[in-house]
N, C-alpha and C positions, 0 to 999 in steps of 0.2 A: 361631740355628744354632750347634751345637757348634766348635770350633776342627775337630776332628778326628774321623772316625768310630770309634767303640768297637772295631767288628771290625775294620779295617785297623791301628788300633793293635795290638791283640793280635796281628795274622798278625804286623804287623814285629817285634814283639818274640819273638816264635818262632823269625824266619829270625833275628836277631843272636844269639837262645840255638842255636840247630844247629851242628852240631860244623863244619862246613865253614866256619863265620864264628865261633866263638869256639871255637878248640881247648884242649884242656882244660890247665891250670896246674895248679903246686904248692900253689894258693891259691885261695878263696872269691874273685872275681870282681866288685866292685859293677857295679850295672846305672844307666847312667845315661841321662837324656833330654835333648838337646842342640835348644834351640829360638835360629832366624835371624831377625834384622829388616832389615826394609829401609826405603828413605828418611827414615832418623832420624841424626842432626849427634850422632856421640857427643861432639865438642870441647865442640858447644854443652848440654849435656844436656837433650836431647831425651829420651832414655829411660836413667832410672835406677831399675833394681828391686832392691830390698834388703828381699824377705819372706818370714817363715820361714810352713814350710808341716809339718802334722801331718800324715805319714804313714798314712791307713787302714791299709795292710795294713805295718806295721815288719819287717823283717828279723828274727831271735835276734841279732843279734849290736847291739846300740843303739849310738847315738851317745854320747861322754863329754862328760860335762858337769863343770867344775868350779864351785863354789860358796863365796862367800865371803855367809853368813848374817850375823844381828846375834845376838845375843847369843839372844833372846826367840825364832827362829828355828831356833837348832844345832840339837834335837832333832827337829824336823821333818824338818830337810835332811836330817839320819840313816837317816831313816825309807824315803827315794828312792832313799837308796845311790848316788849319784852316784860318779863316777872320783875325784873330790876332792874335799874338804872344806878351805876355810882359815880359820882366824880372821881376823879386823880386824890382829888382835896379829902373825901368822905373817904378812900377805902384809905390813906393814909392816917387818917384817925380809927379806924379797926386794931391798927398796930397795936399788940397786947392785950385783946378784947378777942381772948378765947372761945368765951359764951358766942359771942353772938357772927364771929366768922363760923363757930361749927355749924350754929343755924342755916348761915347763907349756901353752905356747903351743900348741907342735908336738903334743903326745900328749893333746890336745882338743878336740873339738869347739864347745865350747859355752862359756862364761863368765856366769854366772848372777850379780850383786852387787848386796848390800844397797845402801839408796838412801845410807847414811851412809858408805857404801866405796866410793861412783862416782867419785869426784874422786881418791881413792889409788887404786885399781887404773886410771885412766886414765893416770895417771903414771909408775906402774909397770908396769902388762902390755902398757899400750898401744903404746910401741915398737914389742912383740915382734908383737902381733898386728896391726896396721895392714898390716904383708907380708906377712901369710898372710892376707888378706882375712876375719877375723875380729874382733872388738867386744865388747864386755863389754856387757852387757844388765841393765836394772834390775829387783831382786828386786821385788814388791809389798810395802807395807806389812804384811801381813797377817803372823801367826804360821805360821798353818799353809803353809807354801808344796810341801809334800808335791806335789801333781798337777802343780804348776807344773814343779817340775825333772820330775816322769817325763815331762812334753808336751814336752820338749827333748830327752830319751830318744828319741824314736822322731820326732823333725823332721828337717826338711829347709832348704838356705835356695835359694832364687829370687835370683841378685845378677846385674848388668853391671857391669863393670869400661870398658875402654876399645875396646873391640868392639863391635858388634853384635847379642852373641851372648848367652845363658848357657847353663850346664853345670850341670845338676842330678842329685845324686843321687837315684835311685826305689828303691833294693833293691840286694838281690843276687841272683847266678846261681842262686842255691839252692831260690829261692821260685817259687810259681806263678803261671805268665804273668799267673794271674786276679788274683792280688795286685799284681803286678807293673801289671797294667794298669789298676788301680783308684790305684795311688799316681801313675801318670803324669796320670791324668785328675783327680786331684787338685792336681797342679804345674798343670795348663793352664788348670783355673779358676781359679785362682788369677793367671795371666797374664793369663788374660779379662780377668779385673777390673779390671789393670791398664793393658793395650795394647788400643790400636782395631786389630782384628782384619786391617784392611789392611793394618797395617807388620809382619806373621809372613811372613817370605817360604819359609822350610821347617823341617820338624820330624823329628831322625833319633832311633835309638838305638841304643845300644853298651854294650860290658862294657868294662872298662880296656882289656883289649889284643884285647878283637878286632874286628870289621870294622862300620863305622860303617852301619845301613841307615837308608834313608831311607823316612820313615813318607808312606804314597803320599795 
């Protein structure tokens, strides 16, 4: 049995896109789905989720990803057009250039590195990214890593922190409910997989600033 039904999903995310719970901004809006646990010791780690999840239906607007390739790799990485591209050489030169790793940190989503650049960019971006609840992720060996970073493009991550709770992005305001409700039923198999269906104790959704509904 599903976590949740398809159609009750869709109506909530209807009533949080109507104007009377999310009035309209100067801005594109992310839509995000906020799922609660119960009877889990987050002291003790009882429930720790940290999985990245591909978006069926992605937003226009992708996630950035930066990428630090090998050598045998740059022209591929090129090929995905990621937010950034560094050499071995260029993130090597960051060493002690606090300014401008926080930047890199801040204006990314994602951190893609070759398997010969995990222990330098752990040392170097990891600072920055460890309090923004993001991690530098290992490139595969392979040349081609082309589809690899666009699957990062249009992801999502599933994480708990020290609550109960996560906050995932599904979209944004812009998309349709039907997208919209295909990427949340995405996030919650994905939960499936991981939690015994007991300790969900409720599932809302919401836009950044408007009003939190709760999926019945």
């Amino acid at each position: 049995m599903p976590i949740v039904d398809r159609d009750k999903l869709e109506s909530s995310l209807k009533l949080a896109l109507s104007p009377e719970n999310n009035p309209k901004r100067n801005f594109i809006q992310s839509v995000e789905l906020i799922v609660t646990f119960k009877d889990v010791d987050m002291k003790k780690g009882e429930l720790k989720l940290r999985e990245i999840v591909v978006l069926p239906k992605p937003p226009e607007k992708v996630k950035k990803v930066l990428v630090v390739p090998s050598f045998q790799q740059l022209e591929y990485a090129k090929k995905a057009e990621p937010n950034v591209i560094l050499t071995k050489e260029e993130l090597q030169k960051l060493q002690g250039n606090k300014r401008a790793v926080k930047k890199l940190a801040s204006q990314n989503d994602w951190f893609l590195i070759s398997p010969e650049s995990m222990a330098l960019a752990g040392r170097i971006l990891g600072p920055a990214l460890g309090p923004r609840g993001k991690f530098p992720i290992p490139l595969p060996n392979t040349p081609d890593i082309t589809e690899y970073i666009l699957r990062f493009k249009r992801s999502t991550i599933v994480k708990t922190k020290d609550q109960p709770q996560t906050q995932v992005f599904i979209g944004t305001e812009n998309q349709q409910i039907s997208d919209l409700t295909e990427n949340a039923l995405a996030v919650l198999n994905t939960i499936e997989g991981k939690v015994n269906l007991s300790k969900i104790r409720n599932i809302y959704v919401k836009t950044t600033m408007g009003k939190v509904i709760k999926v019945k």
